[in-house]
N, CA, C and O atoms as a DFTB+ gen file, in Angstrom:
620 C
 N C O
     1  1     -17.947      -0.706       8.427
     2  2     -16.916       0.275       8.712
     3  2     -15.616      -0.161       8.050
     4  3     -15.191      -1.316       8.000
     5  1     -15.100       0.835       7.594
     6  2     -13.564       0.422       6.629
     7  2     -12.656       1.427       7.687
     8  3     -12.703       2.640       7.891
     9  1     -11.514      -0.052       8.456
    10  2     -10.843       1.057       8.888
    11  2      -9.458       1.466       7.890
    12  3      -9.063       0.875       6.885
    13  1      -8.851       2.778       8.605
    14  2      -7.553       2.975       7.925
    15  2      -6.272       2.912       9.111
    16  3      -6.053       3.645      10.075
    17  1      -5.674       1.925       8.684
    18  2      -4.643       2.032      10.014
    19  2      -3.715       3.338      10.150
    20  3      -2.764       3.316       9.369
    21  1      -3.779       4.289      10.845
    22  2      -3.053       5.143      10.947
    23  2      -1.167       4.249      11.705
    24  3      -0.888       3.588      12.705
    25  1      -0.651       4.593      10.923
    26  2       0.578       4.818      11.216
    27  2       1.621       5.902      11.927
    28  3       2.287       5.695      12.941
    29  1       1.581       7.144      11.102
    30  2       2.147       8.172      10.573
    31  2       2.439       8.663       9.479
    32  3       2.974       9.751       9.266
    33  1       1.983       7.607       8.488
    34  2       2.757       7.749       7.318
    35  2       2.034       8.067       5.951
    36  3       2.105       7.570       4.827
    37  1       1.184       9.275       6.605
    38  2       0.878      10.298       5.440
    39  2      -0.373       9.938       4.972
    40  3      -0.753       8.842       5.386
    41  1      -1.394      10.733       3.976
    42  2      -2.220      10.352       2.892
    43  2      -3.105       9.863       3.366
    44  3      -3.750       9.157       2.592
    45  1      -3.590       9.941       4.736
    46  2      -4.931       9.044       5.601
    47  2      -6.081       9.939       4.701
    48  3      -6.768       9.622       3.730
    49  1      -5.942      11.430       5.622
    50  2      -6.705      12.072       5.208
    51  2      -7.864      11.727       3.654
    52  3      -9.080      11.662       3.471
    53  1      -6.610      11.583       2.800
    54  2      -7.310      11.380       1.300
    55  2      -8.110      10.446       1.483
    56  3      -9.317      10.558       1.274
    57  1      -7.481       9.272       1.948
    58  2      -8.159       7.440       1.628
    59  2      -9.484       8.193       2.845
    60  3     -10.606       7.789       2.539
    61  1      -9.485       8.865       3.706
    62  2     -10.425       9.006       4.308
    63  2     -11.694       9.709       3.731
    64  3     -12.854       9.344       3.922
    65  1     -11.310      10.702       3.045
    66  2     -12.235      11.381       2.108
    67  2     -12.599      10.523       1.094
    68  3     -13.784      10.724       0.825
    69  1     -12.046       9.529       0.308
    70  2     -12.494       8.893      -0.621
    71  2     -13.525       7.844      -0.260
    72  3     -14.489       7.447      -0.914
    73  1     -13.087       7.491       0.942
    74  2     -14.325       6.248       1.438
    75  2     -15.454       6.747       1.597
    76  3     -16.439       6.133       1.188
    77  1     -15.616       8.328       2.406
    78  2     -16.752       9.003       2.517
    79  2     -17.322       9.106       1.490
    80  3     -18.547       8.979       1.485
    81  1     -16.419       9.440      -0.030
    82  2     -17.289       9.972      -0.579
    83  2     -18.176       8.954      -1.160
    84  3     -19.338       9.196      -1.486
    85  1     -17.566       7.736      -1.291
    86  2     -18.261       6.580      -1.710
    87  2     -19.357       5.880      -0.878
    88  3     -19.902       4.834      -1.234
    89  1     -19.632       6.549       0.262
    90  2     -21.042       6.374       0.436
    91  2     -20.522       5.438       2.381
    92  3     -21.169       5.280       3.416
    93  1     -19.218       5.103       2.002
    94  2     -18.750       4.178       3.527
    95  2     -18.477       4.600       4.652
    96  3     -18.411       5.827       4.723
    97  1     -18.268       3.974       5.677
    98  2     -17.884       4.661       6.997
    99  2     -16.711       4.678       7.324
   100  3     -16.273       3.813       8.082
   101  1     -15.742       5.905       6.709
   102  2     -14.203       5.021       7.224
   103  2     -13.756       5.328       8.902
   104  3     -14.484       5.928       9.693
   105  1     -12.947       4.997       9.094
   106  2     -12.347       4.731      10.926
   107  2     -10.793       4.906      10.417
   108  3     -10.083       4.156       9.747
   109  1     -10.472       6.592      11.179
   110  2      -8.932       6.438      11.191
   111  2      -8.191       5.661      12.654
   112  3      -8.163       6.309      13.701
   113  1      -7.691       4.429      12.608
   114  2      -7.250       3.637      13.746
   115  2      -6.189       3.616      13.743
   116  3      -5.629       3.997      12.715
   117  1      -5.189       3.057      15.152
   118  2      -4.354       2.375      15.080
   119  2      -4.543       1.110      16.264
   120  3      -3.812       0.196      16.648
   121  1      -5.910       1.573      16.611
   122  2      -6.331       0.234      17.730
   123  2      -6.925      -1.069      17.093
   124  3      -7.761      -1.248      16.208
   125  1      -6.220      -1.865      17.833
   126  2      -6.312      -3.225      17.722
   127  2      -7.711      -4.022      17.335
   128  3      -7.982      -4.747      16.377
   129  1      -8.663      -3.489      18.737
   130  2     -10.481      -4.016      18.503
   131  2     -10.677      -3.535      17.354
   132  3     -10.873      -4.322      16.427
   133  1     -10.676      -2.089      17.113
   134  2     -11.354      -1.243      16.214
   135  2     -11.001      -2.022      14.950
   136  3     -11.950      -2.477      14.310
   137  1      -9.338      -2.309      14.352
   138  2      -9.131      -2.716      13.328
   139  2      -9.809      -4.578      13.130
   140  3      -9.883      -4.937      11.955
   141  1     -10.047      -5.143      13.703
   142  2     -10.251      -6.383      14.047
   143  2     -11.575      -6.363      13.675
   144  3     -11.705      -7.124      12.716
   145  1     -13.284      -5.527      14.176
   146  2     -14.057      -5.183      14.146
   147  2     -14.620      -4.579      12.376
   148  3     -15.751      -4.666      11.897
   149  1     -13.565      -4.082      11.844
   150  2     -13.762      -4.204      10.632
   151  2     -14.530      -4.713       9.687
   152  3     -14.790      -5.910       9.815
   153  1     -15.015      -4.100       8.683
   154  2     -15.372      -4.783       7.114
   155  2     -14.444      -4.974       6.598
   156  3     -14.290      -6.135       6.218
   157  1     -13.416      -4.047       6.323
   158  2     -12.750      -3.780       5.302
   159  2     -11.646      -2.950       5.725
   160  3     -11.944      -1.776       5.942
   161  1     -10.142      -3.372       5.934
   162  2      -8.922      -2.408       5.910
   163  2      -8.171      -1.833       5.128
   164  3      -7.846      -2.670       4.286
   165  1      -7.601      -0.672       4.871
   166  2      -6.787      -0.078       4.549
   167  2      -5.477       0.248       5.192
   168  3      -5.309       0.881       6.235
   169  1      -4.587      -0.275       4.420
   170  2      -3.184       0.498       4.915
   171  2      -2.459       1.232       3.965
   172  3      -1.816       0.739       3.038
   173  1      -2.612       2.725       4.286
   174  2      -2.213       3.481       3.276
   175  2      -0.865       4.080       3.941
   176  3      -0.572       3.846       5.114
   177  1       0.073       5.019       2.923
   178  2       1.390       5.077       2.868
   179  2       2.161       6.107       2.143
   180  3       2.130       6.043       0.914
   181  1       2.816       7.002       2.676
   182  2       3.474       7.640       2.039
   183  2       4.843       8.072       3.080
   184  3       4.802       8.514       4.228
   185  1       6.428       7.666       1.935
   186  2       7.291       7.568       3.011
   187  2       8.155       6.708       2.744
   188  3       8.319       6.563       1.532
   189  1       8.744       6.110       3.354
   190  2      10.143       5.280       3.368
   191  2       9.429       4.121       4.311
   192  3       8.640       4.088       5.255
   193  1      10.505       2.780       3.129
   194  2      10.195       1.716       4.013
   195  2      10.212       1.268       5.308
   196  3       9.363       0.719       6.010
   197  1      11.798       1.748       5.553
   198  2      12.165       1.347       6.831
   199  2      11.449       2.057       7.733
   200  3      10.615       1.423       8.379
   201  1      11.632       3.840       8.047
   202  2      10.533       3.968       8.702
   203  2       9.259       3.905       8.953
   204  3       8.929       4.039      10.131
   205  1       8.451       3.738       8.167
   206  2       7.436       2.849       7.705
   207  2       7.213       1.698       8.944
   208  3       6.614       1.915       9.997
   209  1       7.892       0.344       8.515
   210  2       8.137      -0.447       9.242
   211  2       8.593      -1.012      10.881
   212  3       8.425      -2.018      11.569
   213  1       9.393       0.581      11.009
   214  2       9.527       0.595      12.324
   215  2       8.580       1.198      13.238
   216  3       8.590       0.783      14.397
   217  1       7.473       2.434      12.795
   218  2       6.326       2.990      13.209
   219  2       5.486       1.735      13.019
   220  3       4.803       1.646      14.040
   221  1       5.227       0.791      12.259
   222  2       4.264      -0.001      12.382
   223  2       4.476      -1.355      13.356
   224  3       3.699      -2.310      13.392
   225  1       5.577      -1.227      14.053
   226  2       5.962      -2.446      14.830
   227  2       6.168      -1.991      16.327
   228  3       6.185      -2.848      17.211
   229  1       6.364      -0.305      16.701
   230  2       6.163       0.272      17.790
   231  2       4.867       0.429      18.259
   232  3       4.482       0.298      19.421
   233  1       3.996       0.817      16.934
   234  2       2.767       0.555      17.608
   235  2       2.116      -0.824      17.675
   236  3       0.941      -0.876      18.039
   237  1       2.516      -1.512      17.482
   238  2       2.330      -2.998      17.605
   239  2       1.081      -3.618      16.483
   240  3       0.307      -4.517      16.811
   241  1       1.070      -2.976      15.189
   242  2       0.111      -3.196      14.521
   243  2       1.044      -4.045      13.484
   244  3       0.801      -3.664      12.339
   245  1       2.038      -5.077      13.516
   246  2       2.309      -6.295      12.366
   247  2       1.507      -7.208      12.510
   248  3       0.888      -7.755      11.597
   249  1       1.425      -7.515      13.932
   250  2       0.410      -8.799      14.326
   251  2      -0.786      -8.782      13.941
   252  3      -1.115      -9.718      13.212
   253  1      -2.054      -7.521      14.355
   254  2      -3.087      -7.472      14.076
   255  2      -3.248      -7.431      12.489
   256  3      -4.193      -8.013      11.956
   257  1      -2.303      -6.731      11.755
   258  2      -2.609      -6.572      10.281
   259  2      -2.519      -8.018       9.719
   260  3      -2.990      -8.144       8.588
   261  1      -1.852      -9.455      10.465
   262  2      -1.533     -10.385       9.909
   263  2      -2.642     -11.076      10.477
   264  3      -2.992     -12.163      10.016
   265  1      -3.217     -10.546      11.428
   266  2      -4.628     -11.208      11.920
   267  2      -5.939     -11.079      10.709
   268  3      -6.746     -11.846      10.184
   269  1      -5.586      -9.613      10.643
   270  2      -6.965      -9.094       9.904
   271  2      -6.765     -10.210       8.522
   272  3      -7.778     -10.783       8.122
   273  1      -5.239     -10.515       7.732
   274  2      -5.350     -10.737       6.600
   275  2      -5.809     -12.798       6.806
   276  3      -6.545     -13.250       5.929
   277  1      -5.431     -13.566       7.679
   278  2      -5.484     -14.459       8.359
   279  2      -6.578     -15.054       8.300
   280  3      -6.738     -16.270       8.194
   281  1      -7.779     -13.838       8.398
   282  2      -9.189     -13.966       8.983
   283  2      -9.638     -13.918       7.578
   284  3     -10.617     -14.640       7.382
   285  1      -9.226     -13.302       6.580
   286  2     -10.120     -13.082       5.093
   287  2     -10.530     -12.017       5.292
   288  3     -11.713     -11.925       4.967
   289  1      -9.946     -10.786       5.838
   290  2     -10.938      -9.581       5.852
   291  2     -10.355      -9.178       4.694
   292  3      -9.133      -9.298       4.604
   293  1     -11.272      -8.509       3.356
   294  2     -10.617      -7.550       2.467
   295  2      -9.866      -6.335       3.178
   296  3     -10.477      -5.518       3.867
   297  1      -8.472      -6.283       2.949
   298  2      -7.567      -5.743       3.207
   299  2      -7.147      -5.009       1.590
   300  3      -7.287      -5.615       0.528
   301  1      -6.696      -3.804       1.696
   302  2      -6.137      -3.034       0.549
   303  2      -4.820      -2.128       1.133
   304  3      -5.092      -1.325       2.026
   305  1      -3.321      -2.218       0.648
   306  2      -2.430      -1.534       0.523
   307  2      -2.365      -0.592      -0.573
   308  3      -2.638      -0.917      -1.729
   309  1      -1.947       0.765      -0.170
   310  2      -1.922       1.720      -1.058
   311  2      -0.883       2.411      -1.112
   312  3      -0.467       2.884      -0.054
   313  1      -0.270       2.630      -2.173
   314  2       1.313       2.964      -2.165
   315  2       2.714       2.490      -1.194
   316  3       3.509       1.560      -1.329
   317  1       2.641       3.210      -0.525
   318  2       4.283       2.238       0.043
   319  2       3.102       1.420       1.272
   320  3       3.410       0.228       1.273
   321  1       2.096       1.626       2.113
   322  2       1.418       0.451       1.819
   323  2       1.436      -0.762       1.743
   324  3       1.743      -1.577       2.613
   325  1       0.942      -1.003       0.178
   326  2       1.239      -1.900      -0.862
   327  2       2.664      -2.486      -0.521
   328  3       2.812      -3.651      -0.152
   329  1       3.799      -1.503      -0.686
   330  2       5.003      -1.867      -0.037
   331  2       5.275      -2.835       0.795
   332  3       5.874      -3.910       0.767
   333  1       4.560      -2.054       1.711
   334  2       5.086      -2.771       2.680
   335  2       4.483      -4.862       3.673
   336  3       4.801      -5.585       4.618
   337  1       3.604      -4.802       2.619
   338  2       2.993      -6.254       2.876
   339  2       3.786      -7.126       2.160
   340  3       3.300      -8.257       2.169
   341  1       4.774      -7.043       1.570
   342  2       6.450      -8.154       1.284
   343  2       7.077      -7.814       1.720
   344  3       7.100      -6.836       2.466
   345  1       8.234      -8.870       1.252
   346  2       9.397      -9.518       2.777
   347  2      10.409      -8.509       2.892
   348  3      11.106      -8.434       3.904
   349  1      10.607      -7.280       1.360
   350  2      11.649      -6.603       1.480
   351  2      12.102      -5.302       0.321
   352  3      11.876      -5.436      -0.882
   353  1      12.817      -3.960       0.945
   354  2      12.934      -3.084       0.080
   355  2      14.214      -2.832      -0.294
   356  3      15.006      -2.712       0.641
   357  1      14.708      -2.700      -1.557
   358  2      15.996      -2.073      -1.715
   359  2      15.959      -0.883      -0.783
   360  3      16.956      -0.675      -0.091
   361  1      14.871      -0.048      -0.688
   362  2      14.990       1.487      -0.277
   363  2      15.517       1.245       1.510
   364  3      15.900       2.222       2.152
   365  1      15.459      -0.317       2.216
   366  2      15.995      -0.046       3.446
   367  2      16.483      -1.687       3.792
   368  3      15.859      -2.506       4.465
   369  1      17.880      -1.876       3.057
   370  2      18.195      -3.190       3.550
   371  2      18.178      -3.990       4.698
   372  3      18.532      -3.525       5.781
   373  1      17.917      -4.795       4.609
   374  2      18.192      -5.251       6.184
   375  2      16.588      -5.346       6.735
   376  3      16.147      -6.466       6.993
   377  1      16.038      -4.589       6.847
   378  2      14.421      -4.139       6.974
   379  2      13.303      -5.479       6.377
   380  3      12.750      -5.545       5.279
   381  1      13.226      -6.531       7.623
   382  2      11.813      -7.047       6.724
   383  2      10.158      -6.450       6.738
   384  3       9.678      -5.892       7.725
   385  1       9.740      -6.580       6.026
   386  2       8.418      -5.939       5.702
   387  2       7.503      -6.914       6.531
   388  3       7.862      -7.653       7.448
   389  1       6.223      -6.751       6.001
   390  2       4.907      -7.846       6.392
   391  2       5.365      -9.033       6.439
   392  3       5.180      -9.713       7.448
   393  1       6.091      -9.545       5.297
   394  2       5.455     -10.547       3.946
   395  2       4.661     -11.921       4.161
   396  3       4.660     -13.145       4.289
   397  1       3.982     -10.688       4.094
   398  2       2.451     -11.183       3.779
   399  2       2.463     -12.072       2.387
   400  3       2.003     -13.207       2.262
   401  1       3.026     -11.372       1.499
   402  2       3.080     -11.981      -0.115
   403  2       4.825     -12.286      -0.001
   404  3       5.657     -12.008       0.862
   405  1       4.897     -12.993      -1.319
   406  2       6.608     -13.301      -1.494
   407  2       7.129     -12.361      -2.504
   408  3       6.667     -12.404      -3.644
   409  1       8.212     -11.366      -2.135
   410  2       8.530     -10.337      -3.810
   411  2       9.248      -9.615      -2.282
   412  3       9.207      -9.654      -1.052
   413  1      10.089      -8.773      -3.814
   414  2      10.602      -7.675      -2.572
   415  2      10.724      -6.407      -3.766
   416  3      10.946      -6.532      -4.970
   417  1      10.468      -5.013      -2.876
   418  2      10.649      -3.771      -3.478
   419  2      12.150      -3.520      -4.251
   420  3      13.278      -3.744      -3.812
   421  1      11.806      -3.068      -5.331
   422  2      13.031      -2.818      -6.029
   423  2      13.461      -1.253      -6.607
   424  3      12.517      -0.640      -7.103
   425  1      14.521      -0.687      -6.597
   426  2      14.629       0.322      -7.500
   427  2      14.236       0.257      -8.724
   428  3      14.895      -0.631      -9.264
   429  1      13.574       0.684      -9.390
   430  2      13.323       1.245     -11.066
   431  2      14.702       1.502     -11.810
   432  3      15.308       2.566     -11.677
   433  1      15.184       0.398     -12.648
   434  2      16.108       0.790     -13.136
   435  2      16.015       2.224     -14.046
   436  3      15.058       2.770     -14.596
   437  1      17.469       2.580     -13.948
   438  2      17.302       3.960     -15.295
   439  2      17.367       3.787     -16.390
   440  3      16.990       4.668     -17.162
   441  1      17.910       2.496     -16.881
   442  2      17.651       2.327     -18.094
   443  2      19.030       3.229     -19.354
   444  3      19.024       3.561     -20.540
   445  1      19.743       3.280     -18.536
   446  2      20.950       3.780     -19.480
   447  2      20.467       5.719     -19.632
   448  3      20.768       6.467     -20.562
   449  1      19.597       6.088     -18.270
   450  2      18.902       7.679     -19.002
   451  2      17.856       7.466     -19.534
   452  3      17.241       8.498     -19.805
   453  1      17.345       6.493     -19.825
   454  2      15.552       6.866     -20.752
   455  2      14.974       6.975     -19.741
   456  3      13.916       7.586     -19.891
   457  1      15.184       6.640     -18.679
   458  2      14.018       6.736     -17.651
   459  2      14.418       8.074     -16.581
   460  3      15.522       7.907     -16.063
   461  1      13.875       9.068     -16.259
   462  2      13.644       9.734     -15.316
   463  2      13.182       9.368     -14.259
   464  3      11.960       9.276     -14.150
   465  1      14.287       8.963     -12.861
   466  2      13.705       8.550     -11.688
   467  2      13.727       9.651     -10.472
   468  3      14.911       9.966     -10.346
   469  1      13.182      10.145      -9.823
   470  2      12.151       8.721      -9.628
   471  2      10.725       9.563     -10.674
   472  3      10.755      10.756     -10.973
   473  1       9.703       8.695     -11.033
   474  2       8.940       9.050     -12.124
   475  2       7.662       9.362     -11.976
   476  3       6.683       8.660     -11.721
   477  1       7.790      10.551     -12.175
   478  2       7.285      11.999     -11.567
   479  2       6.007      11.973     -12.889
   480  3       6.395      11.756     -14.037
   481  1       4.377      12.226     -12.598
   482  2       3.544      12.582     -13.797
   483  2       2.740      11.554     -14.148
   484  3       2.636      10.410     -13.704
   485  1       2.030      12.302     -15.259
   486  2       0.383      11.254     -15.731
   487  2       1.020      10.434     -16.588
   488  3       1.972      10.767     -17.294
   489  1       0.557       9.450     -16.548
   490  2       1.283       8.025     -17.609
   491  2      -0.584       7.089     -17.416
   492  3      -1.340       6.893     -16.464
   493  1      -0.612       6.809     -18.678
   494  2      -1.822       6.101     -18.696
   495  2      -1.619       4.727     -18.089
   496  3      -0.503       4.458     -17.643
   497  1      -2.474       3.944     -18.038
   498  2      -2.969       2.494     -17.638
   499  2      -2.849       1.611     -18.745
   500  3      -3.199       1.727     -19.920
   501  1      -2.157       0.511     -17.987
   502  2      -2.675      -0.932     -18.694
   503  2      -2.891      -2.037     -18.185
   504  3      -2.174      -2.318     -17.225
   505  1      -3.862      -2.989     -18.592
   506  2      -4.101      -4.078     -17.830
   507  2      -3.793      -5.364     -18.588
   508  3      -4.647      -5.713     -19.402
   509  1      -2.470      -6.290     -18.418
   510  2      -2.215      -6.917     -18.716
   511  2      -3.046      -8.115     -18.079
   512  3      -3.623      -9.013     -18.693
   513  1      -2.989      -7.963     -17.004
   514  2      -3.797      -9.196     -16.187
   515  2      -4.850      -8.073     -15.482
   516  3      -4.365      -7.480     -14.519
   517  1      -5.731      -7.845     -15.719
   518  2      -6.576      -7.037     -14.876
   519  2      -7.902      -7.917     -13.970
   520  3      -8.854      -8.664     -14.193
   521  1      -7.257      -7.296     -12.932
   522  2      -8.342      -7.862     -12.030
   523  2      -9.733      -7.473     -11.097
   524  3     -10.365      -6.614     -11.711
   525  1     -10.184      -7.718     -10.232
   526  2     -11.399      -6.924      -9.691
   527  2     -11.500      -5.628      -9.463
   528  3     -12.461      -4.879      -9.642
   529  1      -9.795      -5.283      -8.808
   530  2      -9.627      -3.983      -8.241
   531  2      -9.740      -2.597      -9.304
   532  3      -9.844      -1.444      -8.886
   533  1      -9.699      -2.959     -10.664
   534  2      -9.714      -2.261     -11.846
   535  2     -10.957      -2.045     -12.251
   536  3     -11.329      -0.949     -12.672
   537  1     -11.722      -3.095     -12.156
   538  2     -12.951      -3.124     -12.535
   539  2     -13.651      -1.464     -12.579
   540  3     -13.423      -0.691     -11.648
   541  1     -14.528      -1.045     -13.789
   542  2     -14.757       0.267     -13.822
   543  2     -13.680       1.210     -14.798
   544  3     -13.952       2.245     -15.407
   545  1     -12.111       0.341     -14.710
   546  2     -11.760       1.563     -15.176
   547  2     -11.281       1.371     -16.515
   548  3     -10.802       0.296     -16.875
   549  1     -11.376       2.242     -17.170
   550  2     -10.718       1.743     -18.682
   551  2      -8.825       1.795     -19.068
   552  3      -7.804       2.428     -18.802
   553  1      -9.429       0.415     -20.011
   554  2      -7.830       0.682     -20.523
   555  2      -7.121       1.953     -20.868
   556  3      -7.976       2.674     -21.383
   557  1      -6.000       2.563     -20.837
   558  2      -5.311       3.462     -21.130
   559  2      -5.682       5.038     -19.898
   560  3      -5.131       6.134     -20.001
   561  1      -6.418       4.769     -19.160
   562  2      -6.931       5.974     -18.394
   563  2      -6.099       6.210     -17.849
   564  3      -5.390       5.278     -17.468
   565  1      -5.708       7.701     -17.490
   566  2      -4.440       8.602     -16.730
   567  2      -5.169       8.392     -15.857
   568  3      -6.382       8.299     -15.673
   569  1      -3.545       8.271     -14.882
   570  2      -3.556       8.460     -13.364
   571  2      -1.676       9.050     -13.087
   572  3      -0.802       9.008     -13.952
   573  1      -1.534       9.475     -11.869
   574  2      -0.758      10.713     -11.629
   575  2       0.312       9.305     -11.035
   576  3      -0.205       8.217     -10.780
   577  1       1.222       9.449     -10.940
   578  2       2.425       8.477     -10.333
   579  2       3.125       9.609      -9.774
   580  3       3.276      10.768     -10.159
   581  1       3.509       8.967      -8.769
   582  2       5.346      10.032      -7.932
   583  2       5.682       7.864      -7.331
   584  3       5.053       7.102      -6.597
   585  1       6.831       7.732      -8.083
   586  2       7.386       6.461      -7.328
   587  2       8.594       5.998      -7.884
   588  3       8.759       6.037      -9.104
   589  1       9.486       5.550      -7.096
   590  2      10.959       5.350      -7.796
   591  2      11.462       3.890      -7.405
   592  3      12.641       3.671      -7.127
   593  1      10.461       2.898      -7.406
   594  2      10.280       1.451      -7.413
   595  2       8.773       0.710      -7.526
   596  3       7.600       1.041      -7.701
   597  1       9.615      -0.581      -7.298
   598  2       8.652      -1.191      -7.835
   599  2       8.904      -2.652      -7.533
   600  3      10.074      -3.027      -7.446
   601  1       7.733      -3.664      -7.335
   602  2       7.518      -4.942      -7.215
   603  2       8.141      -6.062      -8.031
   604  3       7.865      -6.349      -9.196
   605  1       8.805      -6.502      -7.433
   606  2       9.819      -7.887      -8.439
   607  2       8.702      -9.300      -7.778
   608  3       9.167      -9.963      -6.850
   609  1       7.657      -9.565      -8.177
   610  2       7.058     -10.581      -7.398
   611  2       7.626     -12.213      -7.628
   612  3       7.861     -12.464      -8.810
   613  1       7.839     -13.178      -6.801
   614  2       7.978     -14.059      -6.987
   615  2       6.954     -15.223      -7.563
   616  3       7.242     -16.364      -7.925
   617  1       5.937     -14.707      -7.537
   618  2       4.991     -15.227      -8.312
   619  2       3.813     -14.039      -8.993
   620  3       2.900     -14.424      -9.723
């Protein structure tokens, strides 16, 4: 069973349809056993950090998500998500995240105007360091972006 931690914060539905279609059992949760009981978690995301962060600490799911990752369960963040498992976002100062990992969310610079933020559309792939999670997909393949930051990792 792959659960998905429900939060509030959008886009379950999809990650839920996608697990089905891949043949898995997903579990929309925000309970504790259920997520613990797991193969495999998801924390998916769409939304703002801070609230984000504060829905995930009312329902009391920082601890268990730091359990699940603790234990070695494959865990996957997906969009703000992803976000939100480091220590911190420009998009809500003050606000610590998981951090789970060391990096903090950053605005996308504009770049003097070359860049259109936040950056809206299909932009192909590249894999500079590509790792398992890619596996399957080819270099240069479109995929759709809506996001107006991005990961400064410390390592």
């Amino acid at each position: 069973m792959i659960a998905i931690i429900d939060y509030d914060a959008g886009n379950i539905r999809s990650v839920e349809k996608a697990i089905a279609l891949l043949g898995e059992e997903p579990c929309i949760t925000r309970d504790k056993d259920t997520i613990l009981r797991a193969d495999k978690v998801i924390l998916p995301g769409v939304g703002a950090f801070g609230s984000a962060m504060e829905k995930i600490r009312a329902y009391g799911l920082e601890e268990v998500i730091h359990e699940v990752v603790d234990r070695g369960t494959p865990f996957l963040g997906i969009c703000l998500g992803l976000q939100l498992l480091f220590e911190e976002s420009e998009e809500a100062p003050g606000v610590k995240g998981l951090g789970l990992f060391e990096g903090k969310i950053v605005r996308i610079p504009d770049q003097n105007g070359t860049l259109k933020i936040p950056h809206i559309g299909w932009n192909s792939l590249q894999f500079p360091n590509k790792g398992s999670l890619f596996e399957g997909i080819e270099e240069n393949s479109f995929v759709y972006f809506v996001h107006s930051f991005y990961l400064k990792a410390k390592n």
